[in-house]
Structures are given as C-alpha cells and as structure tokens.
N, C-alpha and C positions, 0 to 999 in steps of 0.2 A: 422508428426507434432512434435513429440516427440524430435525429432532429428536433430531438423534444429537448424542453427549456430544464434545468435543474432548479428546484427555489431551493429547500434545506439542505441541502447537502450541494458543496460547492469544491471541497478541496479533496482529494483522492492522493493516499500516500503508496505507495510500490514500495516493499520488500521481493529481493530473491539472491541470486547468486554475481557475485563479482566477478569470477574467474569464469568466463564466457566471453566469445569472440562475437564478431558480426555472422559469422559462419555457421553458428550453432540456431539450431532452431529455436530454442528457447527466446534469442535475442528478437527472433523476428518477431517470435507470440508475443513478447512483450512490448517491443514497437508495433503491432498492429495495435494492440488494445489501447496503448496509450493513446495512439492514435485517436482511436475511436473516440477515446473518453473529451479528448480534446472536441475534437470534432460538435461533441454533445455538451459544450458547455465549463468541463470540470479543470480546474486546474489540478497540476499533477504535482506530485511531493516526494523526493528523494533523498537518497543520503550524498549526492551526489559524487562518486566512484564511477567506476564502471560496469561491465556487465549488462545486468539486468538494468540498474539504476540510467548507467547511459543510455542504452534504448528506450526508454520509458521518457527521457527527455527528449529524445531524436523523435518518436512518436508523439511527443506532444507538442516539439514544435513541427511537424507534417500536419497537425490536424488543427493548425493554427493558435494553437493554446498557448500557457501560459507555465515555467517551471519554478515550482521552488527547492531549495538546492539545500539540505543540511551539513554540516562540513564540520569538521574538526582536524588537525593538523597532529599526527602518531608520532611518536617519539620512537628513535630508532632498536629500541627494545619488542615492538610489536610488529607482527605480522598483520600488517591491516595494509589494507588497498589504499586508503587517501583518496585525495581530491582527484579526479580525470578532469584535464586538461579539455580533453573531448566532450568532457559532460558541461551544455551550456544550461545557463539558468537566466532567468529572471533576477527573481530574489536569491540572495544569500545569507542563510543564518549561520552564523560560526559559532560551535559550542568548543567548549574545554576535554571534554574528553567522550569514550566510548559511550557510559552510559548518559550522559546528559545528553549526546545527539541520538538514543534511538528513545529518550524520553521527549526529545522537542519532534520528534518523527510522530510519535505516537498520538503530541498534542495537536502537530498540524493537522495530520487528517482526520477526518470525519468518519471514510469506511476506508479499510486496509484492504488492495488487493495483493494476496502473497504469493511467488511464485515458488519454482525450487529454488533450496539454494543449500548451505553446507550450515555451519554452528551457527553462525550468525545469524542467521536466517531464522533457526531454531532459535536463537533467544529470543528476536523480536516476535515471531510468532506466540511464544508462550507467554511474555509480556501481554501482547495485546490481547489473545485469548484470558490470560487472567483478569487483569482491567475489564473485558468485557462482563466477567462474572460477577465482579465485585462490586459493577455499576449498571448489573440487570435493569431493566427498565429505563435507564435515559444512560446505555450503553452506547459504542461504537459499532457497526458490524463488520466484521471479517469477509471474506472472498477468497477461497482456497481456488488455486488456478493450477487445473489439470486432474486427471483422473486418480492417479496416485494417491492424492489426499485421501481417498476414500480408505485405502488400506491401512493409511497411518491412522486415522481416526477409528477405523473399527480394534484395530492394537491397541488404542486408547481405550477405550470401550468396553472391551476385554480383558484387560487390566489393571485399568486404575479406577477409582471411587469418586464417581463424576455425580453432578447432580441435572436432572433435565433439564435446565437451563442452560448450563455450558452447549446442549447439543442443539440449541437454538438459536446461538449468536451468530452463527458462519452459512454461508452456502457454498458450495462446491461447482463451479462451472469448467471449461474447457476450450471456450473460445470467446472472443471478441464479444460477438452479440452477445453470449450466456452471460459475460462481466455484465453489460451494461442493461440487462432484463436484470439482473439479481441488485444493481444499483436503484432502480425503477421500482424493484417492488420492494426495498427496504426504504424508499420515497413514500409508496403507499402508506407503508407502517408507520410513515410519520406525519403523517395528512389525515391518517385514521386516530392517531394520538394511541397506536397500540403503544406506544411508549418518546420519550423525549430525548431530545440529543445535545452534547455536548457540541458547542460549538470551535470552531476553528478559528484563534487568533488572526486578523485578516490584515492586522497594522504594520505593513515590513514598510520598507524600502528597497527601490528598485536597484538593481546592481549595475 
C-alpha cells in the first residue's frame, strides 16, 4: 500500500483545526497520514496556518514529499490564524481574502482529507461537500478522518433532505492506512471510468 504509484489523482488538500499544539493527538494523526500520503507519491495542499495545516506539512515533508501552501494575509478585524511561520511549503499561492483561499484550496486538490476542526472547517467541509454534489459524476471525493463523522453525518441524515448521491461522495476512515486504501479505491473508480475528475492546476512556482 505504501508504495504504489498514483497516476490521476496527484495533489491531496488537508482541512481541519488551527488551534492544536504538537501535543495534541489530532496533530500527530495528521502528520502520520501526511506522512504516508507523501510517502505514496501525493503532494499535500494547505492553507498554510497551523494546527492541523502545519502537521500535514511536517508530514509531508518526513515522508519526503512535496507542500503547497495557500495563504492570505487577515486584516486586524478578524479572528483568523494567518500564515505559520512553522508551516514550510514548497509552493506559495497568495489569495486576497477568506473565501478566495478556501475556493483555490478546493481547486488545488483532487480529494479532500478533512479532519476536526471548529467553523472553519465546517465551511470548507460544506463547500466541498456541496461541489461534490453539484458535479456528481466527474466530482472530487471527500475523506472524513475519524470516527466522529459517522455521528455528524447520520444527524445529517436525520434531518436534512439529502439526495443518494451526496451519501456517495465521502468515505469515512480513522487511520493512516484507511486514508490511503480509500485514496486507492476512489483511483479505482477512476481507472473503471465510474466517473471523471477535475483536475488539479499543476502550473505554480516554487517558493
């Protein structure tokens, strides 16, 4: 698993939470995974802050890979984390504001793994989840990371007016290897042509 090559799917974008230490366990899950993902080939794509965002770059470069970095520069009116100093990148894309860096997040990657995280988190997830519906069939797929999702998403289920497809674009894993089996078999789905995929702007410049 470790060692298998990626062809269509090349860039993996990380959402989750900012306001996490090295200390916190979440930080490690998500440098292990990145890890891995690096490891297997995928370049990793953040908003680059910290948190979750920093370990996902600390993992990707331990597993020899490659970071791209989305960044925007808050005006002293918002509560926003900014750029981490700690968080190194590759590439740097600078956007203008809030939404335009979790819309070039969205375009970067290919499949979203999303961890926890607070509002923020919650809107790129609902983003990307809607997008994925809107463009069923040569959609993105989502990666909910941890067991938790499973509760949020049956409260979904339970309450809102979903259509069968919304509950087909995501998988729900819990570890490292789970990410990178559920990245494998949405590779299937696209080698089988159960559907086609947007691709990932690959034109930066190195920072």
């Amino acid at each position: 698993m470790d060692n298998f090559k990626v062809k269509s799917i090349d860039q993996v974008a990380i959402f989750g939470s900012s306001h996490i230490n090295e200390k916190n366990a979440l930080f490690e899950e998500a440098l292990e995974v990145c890890k891995k993902m690096a490891e297997a080939g995928y370049t990793i794509v953040n908003g680059g802050g910290p948190g979750v965002m920093r370990a996902a770059s600390l993992g990707a470069k331990a597993g020899g890979g490659k970071v791209i970095g989305v960044t925007f520069q808050a005006d002293s009116r918002m509560h926003f984390e900014g750029k981490d100093p700690l968080n190194k990148m590759d590439i740097e894309i600078k956007t203008k504001n809030y939404v335009e860096r979790t819309l070039m997040l969205l375009k970067e990657g290919q499949v979203y793994v999303i961890f926890n995280g607070g509002t923020g988190t919650i809107s790129e997830f609902g983003m990307a989840w809607g997008l994925a519906k809107l463009y069923f069939g040569h959609h993105k797929p989502l990666i909910l990371y941890g067991k938790f999702w499973e509760d949020i998403i049956r409260t979904f289920k339970d309450n809102m007016i979903l259509r069968p497809e919304e509950l087909e674009v995501y998988k729900i894993v819990d570890s490292a290897s789970g990410t990178l089996q559920a990245i494998l078999d949405f590779e299937k789905d696209l080698k089988t042509k159960r559907y086609s995929q947007i691709k990932a702007d690959t034109n930066h410049t190195l920072v």
